[in-house]
Residue, then its C-alpha position, 0 to 999 in steps of 0.5 A: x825870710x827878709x828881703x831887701x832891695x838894692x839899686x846899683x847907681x851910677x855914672x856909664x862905664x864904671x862898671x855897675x853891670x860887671x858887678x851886677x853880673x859878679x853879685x848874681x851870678x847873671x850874664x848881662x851883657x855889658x858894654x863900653x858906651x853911654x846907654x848900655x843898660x837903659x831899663x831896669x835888670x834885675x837879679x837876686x842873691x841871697x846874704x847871710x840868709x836874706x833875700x836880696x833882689x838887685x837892680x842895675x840902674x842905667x848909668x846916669x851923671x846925675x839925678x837931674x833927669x836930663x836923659x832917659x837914663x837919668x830919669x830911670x836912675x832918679x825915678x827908681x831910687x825916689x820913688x822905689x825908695x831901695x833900701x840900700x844904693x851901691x854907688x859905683x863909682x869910678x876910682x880913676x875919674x873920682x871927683x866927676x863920679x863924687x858929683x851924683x855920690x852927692x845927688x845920692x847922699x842928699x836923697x837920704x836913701x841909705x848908701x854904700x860906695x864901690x870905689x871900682x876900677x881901683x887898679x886902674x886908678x893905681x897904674x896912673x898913680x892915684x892914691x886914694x885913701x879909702x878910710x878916709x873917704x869914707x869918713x868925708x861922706x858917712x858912708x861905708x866905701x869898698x875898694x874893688x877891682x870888679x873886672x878882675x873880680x878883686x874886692x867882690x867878697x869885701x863888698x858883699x860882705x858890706x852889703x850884708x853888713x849894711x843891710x842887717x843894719x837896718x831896722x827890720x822895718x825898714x826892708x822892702x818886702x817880706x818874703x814868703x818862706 
């Protein structure tokens, strides 16, 4: 069976282990401050009959390495080269969260944007047009609601479609049957 892997990236707070834990049926604890996940956490999945291992990153501004979380998030994604990133990014706070979508579009690494907390954005009256977005960077962008676990079948539903996307060669690793 293929497998692939997939890193989930982004800033703190934007709920990258609220979806980590919603993908793989893990209880990691999340929390509400910088630094919450600072080492590699892994989980699996299985989609349309591939394995998939993700890993949830430390929440991280930028691919600079200015942190430890930073360099962890940076380290991993050149260097593990995953074959997809789920780019978390905060619906309420979109232009600071679209500074490391940027850092992660220039890596070349193959990317999916999940527009969370979407309904916070929309009580304080933020519109954001989600195809449209998504034709700005090229990528395939999921609005959702991770918390109240709105959106969660949209998105694996891209993840399937995004990775079976890719040449089979592509894919990480090969797992024995």
């Amino acid at each position: 069976m293929a497998a692939a892997l997939v890193a989930l990236a982004g800033n703190p707070n934007v709920g990258k282990s609220t979806i980590f834990n919603a993908l793989t049926g893990l209880n990691q604890h999340t929390g509400n401050w910088p630094g919450k996940t600072v080492e590699r956490k892994e989980g699996r999945l299985t989609l349309k009959g591939m394995a998939v291992t993700v890993v949830d990153l430390p929440g991280a501004y930028s691919l600079a390495a200015r942190s430890l979380e930073e360099q962890i998030a940076r380290d991993f994604i050149v260097r593990e080269r995953p074959d997809l990133v789920v780019n978390v990014v905060d619906a309420a706070n979109l232009e600071r969260n679209l500074y490391m979508t940027a850092q992660l579009l220039e890596t070349g690494v193959p990317l999916l944007v999940a527009l969370n907390m979407i309904d916070i954005a929309k009580t304080r009256g933020i519109t954001i047009h989600t195809a449209a977005l998504a034709d700005g960077l090229g990528v395939p962008v999921v609005a959702l609601a991770a918390g109240r676990g709105e959106g969660l079948s949209a998105l694996k539903a891209a993840l399937a479609e995004r990775l079976a996307a890719l040449p089979k060669n592509k894919l990480a690793r090969e797992v024995a049957v």
